[in-house]
C-alpha positions in Angstrom: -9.2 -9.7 11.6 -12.5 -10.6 13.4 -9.8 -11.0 16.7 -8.5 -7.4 16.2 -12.7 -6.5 16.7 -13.7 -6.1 12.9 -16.6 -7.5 12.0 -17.1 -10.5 9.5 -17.9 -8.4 6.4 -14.8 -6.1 6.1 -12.7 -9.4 7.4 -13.9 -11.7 4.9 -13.5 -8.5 2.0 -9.9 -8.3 3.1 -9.4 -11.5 2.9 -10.6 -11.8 -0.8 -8.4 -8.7 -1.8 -5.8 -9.6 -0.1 -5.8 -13.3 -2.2 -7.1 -11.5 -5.3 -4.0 -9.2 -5.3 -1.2 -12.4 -4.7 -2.9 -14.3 -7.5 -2.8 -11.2 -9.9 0.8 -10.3 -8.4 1.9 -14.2 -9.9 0.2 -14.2 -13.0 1.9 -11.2 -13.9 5.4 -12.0 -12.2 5.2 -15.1 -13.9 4.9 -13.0 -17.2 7.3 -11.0 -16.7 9.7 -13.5 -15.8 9.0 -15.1 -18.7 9.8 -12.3 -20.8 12.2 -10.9 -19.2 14.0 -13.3 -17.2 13.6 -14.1 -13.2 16.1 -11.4 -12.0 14.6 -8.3 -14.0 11.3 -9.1 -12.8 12.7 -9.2 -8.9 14.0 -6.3 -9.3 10.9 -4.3 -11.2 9.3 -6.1 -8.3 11.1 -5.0 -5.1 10.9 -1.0 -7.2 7.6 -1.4 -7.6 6.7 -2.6 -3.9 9.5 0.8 -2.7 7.3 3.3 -4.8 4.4 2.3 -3.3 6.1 1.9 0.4 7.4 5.4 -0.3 5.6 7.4 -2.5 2.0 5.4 -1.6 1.8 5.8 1.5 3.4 9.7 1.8 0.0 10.6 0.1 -2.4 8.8 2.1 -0.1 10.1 5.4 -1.4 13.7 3.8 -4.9 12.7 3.9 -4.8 10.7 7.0 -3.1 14.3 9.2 -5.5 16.6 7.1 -8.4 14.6 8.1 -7.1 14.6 12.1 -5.6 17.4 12.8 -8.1 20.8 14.0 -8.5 23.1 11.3 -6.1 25.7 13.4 -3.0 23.6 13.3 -4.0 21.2 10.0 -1.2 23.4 8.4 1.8 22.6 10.9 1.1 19.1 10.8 0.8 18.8 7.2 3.9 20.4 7.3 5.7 18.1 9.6 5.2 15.0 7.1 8.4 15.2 5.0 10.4 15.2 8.1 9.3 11.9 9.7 
């Protein structure tokens, strides 16, 4: 991060969220391969991780074009998303 030009604070709290998130991610994997068995939790996994590939980041591609796009073509490139 600090290579790509961020400075230490934001690099250092992505780092920490980024670790947070793979030890909650295994805590929870392991209990839900526990109670479930290994291949149902893969799979609620990988449907999980398409949702938010998919449906995550279609809404914050909405607010990233609203947010960029001049207010006199905001609609046509809002309008553009479900095609790309």
């Amino acid at each position: 991060m600090r290579s790509a030009g961020y400075p230490l604070g934001p690099s250092l709290s992505f780092l920490l969220t980024r670790n947070l998130g793979g030890a909650v991610g295994a805590l929870g994997g392991a209990v839900l391969a526990d109670r479930y068995g290994i291949k149902l939790a893969v799979v609620y996994l990988l449907v999980l991780l398409a949702g938010v590939g998919t449906t995550g980041t279609q809404i914050l591609l909405s607010t990233f074009i609203g947010g960029h796009y001049p207010a006199w073509s905001r609609a046509t490139g809002l309008g553009a998303i479900p095609f790309s």
